[in-house]
MIDOSE-1310 file (N, C-alpha, C; in nm, 2 decimals, decimal comma, always signed):
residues 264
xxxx	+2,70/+0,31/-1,45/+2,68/+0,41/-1,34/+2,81/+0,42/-1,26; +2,85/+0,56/-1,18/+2,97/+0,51/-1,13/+2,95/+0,60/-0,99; +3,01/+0,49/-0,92/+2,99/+0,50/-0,74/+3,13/+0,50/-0,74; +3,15/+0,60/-0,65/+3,32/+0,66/-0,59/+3,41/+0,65/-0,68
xxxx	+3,36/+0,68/-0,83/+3,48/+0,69/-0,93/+3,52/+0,57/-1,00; +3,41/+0,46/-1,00/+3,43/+0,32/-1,08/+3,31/+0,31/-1,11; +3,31/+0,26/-1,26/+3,19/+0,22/-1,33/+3,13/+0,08/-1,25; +3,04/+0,07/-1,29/+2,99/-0,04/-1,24/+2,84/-0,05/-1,32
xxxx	+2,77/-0,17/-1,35/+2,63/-0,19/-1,41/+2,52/-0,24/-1,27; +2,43/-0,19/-1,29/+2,35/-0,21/-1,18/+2,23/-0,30/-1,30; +2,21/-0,41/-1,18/+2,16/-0,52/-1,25/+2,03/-0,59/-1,15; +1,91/-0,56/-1,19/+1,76/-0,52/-1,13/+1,76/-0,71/-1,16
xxxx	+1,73/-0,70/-1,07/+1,69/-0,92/-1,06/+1,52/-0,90/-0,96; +1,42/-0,99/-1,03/+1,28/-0,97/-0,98/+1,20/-1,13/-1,01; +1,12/-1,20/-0,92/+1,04/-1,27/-0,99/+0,90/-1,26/-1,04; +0,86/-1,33/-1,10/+0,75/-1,29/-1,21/+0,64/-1,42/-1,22
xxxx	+0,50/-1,45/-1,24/+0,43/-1,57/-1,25/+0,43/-1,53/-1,44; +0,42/-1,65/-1,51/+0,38/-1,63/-1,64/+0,28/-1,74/-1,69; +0,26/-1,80/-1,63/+0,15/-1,88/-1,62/+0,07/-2,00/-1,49; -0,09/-1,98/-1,49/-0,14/-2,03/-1,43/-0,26/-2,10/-1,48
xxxx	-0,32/-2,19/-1,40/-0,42/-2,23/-1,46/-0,45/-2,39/-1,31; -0,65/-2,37/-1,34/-0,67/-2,46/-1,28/-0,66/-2,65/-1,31; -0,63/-2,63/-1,44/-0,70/-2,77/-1,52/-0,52/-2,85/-1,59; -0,47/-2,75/-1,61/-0,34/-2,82/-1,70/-0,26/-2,83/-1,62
xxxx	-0,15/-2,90/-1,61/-0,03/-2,92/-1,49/+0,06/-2,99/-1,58; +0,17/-2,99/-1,56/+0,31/-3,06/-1,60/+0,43/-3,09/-1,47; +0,47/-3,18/-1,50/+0,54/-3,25/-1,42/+0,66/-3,14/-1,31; +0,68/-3,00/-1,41/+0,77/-2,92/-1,37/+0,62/-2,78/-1,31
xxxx	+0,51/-2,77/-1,31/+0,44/-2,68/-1,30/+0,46/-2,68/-1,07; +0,45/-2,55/-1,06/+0,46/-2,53/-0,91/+0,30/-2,56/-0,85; +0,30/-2,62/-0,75/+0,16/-2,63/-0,72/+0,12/-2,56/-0,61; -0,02/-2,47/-0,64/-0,04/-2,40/-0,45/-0,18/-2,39/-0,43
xxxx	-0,21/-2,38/-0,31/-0,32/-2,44/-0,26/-0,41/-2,31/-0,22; -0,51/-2,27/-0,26/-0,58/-2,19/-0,25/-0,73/-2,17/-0,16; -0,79/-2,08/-0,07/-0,89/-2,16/+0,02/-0,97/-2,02/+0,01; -1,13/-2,08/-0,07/-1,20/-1,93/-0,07/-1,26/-1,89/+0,06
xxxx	-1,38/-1,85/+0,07/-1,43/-1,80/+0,21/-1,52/-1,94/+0,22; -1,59/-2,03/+0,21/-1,63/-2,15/+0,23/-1,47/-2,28/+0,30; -1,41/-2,20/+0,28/-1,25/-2,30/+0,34/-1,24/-2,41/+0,21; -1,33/-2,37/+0,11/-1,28/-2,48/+0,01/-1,15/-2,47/-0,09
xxxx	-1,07/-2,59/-0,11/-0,94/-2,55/-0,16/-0,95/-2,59/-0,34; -0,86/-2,53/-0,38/-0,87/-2,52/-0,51/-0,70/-2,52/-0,54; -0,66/-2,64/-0,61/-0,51/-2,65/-0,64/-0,49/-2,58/-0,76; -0,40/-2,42/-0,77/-0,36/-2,39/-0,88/-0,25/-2,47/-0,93
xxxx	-0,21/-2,47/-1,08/-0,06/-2,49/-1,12/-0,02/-2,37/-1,20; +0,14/-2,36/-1,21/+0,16/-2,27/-1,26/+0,33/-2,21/-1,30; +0,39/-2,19/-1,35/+0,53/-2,17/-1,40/+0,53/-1,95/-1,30; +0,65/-1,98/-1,25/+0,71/-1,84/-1,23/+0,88/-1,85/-1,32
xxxx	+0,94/-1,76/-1,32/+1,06/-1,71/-1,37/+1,13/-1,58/-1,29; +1,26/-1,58/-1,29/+1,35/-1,52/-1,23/+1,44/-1,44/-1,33; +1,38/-1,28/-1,35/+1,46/-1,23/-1,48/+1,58/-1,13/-1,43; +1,66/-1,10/-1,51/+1,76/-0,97/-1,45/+1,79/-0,92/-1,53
xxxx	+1,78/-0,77/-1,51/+1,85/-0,69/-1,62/+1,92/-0,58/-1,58; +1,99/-0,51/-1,70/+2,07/-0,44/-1,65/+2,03/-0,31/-1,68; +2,03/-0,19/-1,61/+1,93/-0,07/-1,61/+2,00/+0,02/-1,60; +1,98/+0,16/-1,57/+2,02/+0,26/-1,59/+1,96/+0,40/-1,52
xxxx	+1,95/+0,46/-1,43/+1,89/+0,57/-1,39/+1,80/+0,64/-1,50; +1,91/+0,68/-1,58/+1,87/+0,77/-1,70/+1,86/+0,75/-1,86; +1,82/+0,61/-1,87/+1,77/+0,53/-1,99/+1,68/+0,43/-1,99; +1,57/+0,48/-2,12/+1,46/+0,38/-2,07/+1,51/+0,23/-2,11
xxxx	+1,58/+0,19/-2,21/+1,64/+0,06/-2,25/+1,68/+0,00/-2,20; +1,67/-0,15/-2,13/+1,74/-0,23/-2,05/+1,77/-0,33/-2,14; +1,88/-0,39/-2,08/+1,95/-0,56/-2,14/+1,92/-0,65/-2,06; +1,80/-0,76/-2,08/+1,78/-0,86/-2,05/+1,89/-0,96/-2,00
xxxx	+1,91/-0,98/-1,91/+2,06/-1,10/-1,87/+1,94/-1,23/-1,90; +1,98/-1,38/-1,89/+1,95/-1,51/-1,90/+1,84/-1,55/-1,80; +1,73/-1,56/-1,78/+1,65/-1,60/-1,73/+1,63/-1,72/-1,63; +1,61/-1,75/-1,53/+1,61/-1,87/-1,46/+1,45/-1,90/-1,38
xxxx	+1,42/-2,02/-1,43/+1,29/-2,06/-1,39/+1,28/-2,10/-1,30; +1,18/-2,01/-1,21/+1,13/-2,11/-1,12/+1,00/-2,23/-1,14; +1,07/-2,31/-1,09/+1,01/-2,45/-1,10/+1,01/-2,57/-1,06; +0,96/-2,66/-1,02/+0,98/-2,80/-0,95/+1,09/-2,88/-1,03
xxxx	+1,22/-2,91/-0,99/+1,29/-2,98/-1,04/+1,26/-3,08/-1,07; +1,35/-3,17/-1,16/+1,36/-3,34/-1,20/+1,36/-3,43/-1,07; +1,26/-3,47/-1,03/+1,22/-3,57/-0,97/+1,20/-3,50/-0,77; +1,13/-3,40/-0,80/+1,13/-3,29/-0,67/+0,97/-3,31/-0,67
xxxx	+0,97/-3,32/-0,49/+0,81/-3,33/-0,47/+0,78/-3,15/-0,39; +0,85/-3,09/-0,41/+0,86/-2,94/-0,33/+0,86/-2,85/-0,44; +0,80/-2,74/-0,44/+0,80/-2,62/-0,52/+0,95/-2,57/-0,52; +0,95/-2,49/-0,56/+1,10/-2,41/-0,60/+1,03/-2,32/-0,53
xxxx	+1,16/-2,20/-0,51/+1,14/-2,08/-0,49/+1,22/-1,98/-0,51; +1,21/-1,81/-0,48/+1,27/-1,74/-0,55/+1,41/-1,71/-0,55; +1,39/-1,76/-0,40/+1,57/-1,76/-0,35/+1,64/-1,83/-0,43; +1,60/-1,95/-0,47/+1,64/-2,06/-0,48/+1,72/-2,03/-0,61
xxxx	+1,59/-2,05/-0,68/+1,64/-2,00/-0,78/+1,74/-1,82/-0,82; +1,74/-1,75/-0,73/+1,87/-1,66/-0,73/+2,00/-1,69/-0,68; +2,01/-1,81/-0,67/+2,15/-1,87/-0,60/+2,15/-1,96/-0,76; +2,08/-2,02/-0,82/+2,13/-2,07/-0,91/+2,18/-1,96/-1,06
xxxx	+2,05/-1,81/-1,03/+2,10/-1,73/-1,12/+2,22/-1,64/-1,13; +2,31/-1,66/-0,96/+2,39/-1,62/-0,95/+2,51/-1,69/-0,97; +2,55/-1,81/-0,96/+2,60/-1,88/-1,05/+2,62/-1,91/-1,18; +2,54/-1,90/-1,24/+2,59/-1,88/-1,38/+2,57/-1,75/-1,40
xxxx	+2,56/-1,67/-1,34/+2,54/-1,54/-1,42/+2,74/-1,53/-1,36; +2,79/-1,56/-1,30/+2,95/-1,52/-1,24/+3,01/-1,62/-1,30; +2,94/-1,72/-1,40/+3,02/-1,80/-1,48/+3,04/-1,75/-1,64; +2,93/-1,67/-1,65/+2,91/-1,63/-1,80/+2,98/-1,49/-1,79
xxxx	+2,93/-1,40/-1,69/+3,03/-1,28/-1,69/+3,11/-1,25/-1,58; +3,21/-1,31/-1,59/+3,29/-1,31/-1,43/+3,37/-1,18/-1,41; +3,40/-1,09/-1,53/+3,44/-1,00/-1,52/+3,42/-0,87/-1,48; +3,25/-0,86/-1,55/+3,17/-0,75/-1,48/+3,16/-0,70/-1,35
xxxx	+3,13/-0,59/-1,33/+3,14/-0,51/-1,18/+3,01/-0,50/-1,18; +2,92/-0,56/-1,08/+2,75/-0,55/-1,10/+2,72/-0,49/-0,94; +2,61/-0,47/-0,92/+2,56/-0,35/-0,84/+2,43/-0,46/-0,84; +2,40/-0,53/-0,76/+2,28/-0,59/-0,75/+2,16/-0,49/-0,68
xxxx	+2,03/-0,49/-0,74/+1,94/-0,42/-0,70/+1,81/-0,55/-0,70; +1,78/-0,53/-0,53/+1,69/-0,64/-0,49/+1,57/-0,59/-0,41; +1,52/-0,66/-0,39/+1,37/-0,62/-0,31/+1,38/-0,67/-0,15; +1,31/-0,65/-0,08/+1,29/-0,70/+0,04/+1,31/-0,80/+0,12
xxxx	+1,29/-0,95/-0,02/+1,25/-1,03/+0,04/+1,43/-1,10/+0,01; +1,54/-0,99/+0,00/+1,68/-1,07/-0,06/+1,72/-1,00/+0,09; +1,68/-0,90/+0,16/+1,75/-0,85/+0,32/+1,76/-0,96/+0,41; +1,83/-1,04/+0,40/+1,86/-1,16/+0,49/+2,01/-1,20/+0,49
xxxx	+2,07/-1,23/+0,60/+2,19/-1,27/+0,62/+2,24/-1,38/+0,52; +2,17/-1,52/+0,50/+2,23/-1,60/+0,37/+2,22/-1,54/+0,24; +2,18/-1,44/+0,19/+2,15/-1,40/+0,05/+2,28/-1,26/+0,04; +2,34/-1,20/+0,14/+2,38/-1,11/+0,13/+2,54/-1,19/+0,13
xxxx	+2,55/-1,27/+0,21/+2,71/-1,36/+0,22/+2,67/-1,41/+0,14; +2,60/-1,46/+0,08/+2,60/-1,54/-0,13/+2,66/-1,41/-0,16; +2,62/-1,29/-0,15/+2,65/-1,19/-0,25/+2,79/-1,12/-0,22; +2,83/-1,16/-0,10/+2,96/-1,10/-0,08/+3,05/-1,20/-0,13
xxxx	+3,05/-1,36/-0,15/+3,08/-1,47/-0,20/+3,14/-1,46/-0,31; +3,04/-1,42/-0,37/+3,08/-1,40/-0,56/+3,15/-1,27/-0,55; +3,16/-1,20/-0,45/+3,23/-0,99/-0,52/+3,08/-0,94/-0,57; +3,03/-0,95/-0,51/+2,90/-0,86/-0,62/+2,85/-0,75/-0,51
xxxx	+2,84/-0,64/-0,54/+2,78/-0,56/-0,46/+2,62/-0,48/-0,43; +2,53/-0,42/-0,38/+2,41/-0,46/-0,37/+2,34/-0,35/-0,33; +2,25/-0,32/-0,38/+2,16/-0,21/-0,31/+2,02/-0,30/-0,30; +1,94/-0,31/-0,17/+1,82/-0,38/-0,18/+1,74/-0,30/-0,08
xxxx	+1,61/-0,31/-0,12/+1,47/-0,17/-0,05/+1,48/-0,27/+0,10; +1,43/-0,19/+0,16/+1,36/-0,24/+0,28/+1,25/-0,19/+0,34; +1,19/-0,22/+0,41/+1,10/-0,15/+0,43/+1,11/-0,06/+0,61; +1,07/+0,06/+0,64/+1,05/+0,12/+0,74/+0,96/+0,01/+0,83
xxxx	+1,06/-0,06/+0,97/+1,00/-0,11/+1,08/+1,04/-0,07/+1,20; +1,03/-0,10/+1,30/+1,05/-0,08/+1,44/+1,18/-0,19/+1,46; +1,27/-0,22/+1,39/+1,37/-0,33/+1,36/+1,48/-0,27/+1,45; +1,60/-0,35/+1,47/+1,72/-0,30/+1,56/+1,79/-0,19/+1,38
xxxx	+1,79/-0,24/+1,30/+1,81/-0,14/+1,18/+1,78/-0,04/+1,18; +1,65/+0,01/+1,19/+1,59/+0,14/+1,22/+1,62/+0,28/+1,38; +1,60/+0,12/+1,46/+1,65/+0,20/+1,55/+1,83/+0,23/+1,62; +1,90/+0,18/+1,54/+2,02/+0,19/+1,56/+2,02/+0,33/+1,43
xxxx	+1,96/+0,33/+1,33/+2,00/+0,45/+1,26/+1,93/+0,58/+1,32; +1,81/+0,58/+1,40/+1,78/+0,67/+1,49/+1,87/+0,73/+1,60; +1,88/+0,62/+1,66/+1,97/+0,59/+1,78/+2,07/+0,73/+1,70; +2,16/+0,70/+1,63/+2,27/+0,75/+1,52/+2,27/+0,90/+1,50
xxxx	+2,11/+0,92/+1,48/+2,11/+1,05/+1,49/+2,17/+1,18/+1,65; +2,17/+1,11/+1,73/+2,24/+1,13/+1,84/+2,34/+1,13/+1,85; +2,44/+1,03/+1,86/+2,57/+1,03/+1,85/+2,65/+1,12/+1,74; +2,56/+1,14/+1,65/+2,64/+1,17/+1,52/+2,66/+1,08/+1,45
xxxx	+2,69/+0,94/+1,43/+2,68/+0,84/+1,35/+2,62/+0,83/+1,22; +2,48/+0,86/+1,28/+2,33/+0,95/+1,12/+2,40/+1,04/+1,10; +2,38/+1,04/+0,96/+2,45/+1,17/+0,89/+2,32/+1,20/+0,76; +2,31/+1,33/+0,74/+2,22/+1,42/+0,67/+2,31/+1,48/+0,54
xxxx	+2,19/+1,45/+0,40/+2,23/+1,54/+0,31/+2,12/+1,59/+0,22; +2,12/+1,70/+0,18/+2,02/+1,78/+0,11/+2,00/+1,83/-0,06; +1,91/+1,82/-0,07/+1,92/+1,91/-0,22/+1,75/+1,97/-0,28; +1,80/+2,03/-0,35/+1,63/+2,09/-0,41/+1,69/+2,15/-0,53
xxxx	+1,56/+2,12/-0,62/+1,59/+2,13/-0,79/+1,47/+2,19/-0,82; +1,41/+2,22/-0,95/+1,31/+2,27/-0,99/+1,34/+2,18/-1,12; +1,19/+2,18/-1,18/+1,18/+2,12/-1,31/+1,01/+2,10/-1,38; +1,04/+2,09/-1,47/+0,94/+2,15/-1,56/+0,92/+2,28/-1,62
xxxx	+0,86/+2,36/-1,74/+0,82/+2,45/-1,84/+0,71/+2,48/-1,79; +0,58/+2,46/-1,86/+0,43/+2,50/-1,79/+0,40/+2,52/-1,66; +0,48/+2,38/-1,59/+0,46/+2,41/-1,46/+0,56/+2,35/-1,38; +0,58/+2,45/-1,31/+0,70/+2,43/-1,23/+0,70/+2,36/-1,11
xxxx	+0,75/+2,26/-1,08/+0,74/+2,18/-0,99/+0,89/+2,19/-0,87; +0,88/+2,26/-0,76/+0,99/+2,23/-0,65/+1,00/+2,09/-0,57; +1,14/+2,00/-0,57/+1,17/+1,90/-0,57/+1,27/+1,94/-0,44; +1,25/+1,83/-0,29/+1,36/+1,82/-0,23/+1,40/+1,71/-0,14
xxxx	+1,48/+1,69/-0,15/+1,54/+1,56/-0,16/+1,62/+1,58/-0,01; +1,56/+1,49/+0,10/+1,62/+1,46/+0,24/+1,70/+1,34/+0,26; +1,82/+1,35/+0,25/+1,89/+1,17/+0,26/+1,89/+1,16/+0,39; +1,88/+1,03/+0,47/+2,00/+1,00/+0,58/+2,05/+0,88/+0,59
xxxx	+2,10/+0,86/+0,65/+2,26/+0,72/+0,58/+2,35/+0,74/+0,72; +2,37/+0,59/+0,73/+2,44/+0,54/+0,82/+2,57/+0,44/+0,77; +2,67/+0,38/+0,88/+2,74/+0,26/+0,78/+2,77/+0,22/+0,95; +2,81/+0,04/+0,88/+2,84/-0,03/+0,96/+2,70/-0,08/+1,06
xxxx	+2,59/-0,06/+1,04/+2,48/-0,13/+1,13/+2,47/-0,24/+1,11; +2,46/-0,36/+1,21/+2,38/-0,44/+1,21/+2,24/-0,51/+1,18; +2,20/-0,59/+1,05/+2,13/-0,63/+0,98/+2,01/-0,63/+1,11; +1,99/-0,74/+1,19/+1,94/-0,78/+1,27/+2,03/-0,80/+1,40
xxxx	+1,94/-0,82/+1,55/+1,95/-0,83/+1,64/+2,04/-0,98/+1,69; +2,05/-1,07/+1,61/+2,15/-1,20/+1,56/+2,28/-1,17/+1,55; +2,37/-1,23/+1,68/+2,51/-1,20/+1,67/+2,56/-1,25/+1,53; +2,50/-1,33/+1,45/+2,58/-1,34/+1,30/+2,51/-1,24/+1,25
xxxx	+2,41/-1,18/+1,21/+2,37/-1,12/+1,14/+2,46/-0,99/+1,05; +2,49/-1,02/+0,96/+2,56/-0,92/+0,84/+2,55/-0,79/+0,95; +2,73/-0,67/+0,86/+2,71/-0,57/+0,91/+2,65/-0,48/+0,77; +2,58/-0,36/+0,76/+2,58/-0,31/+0,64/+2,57/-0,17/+0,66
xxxx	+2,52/-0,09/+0,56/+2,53/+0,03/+0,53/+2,40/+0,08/+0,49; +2,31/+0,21/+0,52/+2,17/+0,23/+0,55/+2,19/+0,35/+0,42; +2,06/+0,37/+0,36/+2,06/+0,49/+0,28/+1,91/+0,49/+0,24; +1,85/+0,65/+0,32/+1,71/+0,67/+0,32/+1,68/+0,82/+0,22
xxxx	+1,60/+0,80/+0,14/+1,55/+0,96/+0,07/+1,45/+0,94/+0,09; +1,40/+1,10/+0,12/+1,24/+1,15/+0,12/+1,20/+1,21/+0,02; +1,15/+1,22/-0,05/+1,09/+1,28/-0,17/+0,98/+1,34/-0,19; +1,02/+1,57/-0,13/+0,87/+1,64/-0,18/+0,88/+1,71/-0,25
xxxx	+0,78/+1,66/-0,32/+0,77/+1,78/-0,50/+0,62/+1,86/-0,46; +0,65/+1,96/-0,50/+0,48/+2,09/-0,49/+0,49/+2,19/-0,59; +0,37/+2,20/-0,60/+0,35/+2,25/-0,75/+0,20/+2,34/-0,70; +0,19/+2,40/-0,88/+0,06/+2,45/-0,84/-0,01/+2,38/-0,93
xxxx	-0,13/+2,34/-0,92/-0,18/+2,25/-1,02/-0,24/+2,38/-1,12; -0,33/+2,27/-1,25/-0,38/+2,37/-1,38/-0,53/+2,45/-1,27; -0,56/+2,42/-1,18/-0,64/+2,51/-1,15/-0,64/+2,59/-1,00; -0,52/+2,65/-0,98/-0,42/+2,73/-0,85/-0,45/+2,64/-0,73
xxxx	-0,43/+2,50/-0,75/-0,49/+2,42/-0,63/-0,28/+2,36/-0,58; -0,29/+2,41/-0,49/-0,14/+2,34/-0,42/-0,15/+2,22/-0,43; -0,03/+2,13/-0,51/-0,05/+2,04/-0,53/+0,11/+1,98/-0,43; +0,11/+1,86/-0,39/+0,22/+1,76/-0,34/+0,24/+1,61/-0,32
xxxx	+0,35/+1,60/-0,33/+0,33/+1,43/-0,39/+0,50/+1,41/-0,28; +0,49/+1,29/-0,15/+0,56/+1,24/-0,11/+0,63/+1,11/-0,13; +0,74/+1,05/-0,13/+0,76/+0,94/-0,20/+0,90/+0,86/-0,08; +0,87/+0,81/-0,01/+1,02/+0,76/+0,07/+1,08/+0,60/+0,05
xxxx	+1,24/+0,60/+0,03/+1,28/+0,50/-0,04/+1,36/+0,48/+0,04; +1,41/+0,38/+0,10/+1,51/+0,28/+0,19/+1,58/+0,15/+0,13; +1,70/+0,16/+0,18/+1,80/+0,03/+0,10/+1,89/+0,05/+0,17; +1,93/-0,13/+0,19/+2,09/-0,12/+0,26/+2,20/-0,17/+0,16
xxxx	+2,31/-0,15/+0,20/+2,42/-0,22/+0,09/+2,57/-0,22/+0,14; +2,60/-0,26/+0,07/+2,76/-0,27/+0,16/+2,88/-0,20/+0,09; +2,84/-0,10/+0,01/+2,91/+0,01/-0,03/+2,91/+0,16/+0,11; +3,00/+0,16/+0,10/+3,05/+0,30/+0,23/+2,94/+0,35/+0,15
xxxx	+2,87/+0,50/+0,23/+2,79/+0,53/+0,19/+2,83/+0,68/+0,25; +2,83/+0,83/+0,19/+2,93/+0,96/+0,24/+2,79/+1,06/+0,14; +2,83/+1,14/+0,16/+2,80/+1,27/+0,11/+2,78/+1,28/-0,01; +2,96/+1,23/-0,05/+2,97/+1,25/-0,24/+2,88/+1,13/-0,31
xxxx	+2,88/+1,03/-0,28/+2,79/+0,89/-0,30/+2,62/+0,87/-0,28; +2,58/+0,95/-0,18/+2,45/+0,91/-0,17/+2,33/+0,97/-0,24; +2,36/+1,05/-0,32/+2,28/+1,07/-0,46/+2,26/+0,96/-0,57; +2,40/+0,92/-0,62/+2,43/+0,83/-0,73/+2,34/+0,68/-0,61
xxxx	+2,40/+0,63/-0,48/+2,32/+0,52/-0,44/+2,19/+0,55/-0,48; +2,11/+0,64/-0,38/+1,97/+0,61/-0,37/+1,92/+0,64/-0,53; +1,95/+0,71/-0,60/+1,93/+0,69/-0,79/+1,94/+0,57/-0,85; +2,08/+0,50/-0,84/+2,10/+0,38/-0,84/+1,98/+0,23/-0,79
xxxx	+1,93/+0,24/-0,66/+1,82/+0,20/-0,58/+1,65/+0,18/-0,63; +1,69/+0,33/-0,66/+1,55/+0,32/-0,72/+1,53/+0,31/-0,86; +1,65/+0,22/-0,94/+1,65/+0,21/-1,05/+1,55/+0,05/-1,08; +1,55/+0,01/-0,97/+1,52/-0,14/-0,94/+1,37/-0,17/-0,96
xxxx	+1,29/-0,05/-1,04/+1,14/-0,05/-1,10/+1,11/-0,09/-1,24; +1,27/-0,07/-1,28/+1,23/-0,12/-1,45/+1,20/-0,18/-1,45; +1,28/-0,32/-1,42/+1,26/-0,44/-1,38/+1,13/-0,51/-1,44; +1,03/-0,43/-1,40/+0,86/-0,44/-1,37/+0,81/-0,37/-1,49
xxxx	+0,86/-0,27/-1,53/+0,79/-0,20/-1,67/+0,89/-0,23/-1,77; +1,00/-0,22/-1,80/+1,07/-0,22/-1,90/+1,12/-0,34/-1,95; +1,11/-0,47/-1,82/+1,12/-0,61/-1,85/+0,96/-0,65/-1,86; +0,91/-0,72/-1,76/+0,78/-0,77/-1,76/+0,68/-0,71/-1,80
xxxx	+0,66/-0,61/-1,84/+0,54/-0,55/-1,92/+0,58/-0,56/-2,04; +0,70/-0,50/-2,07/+0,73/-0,52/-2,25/+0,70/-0,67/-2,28; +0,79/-0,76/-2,21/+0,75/-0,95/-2,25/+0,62/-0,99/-2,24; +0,51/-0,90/-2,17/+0,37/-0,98/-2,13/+0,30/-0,92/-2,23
xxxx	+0,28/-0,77/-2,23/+0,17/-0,67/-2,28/+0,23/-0,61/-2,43; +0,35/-0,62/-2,46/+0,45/-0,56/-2,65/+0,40/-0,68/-2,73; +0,37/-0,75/-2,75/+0,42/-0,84/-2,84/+0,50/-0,96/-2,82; +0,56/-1,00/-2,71/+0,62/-1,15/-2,71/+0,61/-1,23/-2,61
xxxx	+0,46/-1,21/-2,59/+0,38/-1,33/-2,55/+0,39/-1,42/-2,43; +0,52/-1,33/-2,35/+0,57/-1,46/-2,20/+0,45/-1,56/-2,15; +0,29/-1,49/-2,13/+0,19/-1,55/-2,06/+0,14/-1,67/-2,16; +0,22/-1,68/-2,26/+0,14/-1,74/-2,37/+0,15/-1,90/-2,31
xxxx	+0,03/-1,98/-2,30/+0,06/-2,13/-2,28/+0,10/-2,24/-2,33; +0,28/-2,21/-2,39/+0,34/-2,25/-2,46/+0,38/-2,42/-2,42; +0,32/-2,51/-2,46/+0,31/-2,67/-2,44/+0,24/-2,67/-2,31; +0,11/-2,64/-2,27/+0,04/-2,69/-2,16/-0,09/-2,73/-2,25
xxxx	-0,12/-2,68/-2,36/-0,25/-2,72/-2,45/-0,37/-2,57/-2,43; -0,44/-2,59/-2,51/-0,53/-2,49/-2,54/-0,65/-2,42/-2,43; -0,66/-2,52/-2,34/-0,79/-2,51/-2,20/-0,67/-2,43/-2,14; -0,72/-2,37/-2,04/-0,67/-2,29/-1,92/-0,74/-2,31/-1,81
């Protein structure tokens, strides 16, 4: 995909559970404690994984990158977790391809000051969702809309044969805000689309479907750019259908209880 005139692969990283169970455990299985409505606990075990791939706005095929497990280390009395393990998948992944120009696409839970200096560490660059809060983020990009700092961009398309559906597309985008309210806290760059499509449905019923998507990242973010970003951004769903659905529900078995034994 190419942002401001350079190729680059955008590379969707997500974690995943692939197996659980009350009765089998192994030495590396994560353990968590579960409490029904009687406050009684019930210890699951269970293997998660950390996959990435590399995606495409406008292709259903992705390329699986190397997989990293999450899981209780050699001789660890603490669970792993997903960070964790993304700091280990980022290291080898900048040892195997150090060459590559990657575009990290992350989820919510990577918007934090240590995950983003990991990412500026390696040269890797980043589009990750966030979610709409009452945050100094939100409101410095409001705030923006005053000064002029917020900046607006527009488009509307049509699409479809039988039925024609009107599409329009509201960006707004900031650069240089402040992650959090934390004098260390990262500086970054804001980029929000609104998404309304209306139609007439098969029986003259006005139809509309809203859809709003937020990500920060540390690419400048302009006019000519903020289509390719927020497309880019929301490429970070394959992840979930074109990785983990094909490995669970196609044919190759990830959930399969491969050396835990036959009971579950």
């Amino acid at each position: 995909m190419k942002i401001n005139g350079q190729s680059h692969y955008l590379l969707a990283t997500d974690g995943s559970g692939y197996f659980r169970s009350e009765k089998l455990v192994c030495d590396c299985c994560m353990i968590e404690e579960h409490f029904d409505e009687n406050n009684k606990m019930t210890l699951k075990f269970g293997h998660n994984i950390l996959a990435g791939s590399i995606v495409h706005p406008d292709l259903k095929q992705v390329i699986p990158m190397c997989p990293e497990p999450i899981m209780r280390l050699d001789g660890s009395s603490k669970n792993d977790s997903e960070q964790t393990a993304f700091r280990r998948f980022l290291a080898d992944f900048k040892r195997e391809h150090p060459k590559l120009k990657i575009i990290f696409l992350l989820d919510a839970l990577y918007a934090n000051g240590p995950i983003i200096k990991l990412l500026r560490e390696y040269g890797y660059e980043f589009l990750i969702a966030v979610k709409e809060t009452k945050s100094l983020l939100f409101m410095s990009v409001k705030e923006g809309e005053t000064t002029g700092e917020t900046q607006f961009h527009e488009r509307v398309f049509e699409s479809g044969e039988k039925v024609i559906k009107t599409t329009k597309m509201n960006y707004r985008f900031a650069n240089n805000i402040r992650l959090h309210q934390d004098k260390e806290s990262p500086f970054i760059n804001f980029v929000q689309v609104k998404e309304v499509t209306e139609w007439i449905g098969k029986k003259g019923k006005a139809e509309r479907l809203e859809r709003n998507f937020t990500f920060i990242t540390d690419i400048a973010v302009t006019k000519n750019n903020i289509v390719q970003l927020a497309e880019g951004g929301r490429t970070r769903w394959k992840i979930e259908n074109e990785t983990f659905n094909t490995l669970k529900n196609r044919g190759y078995n990830l959930e399969h209880n491969y050396g835990h034994g036959e009971k579950t």
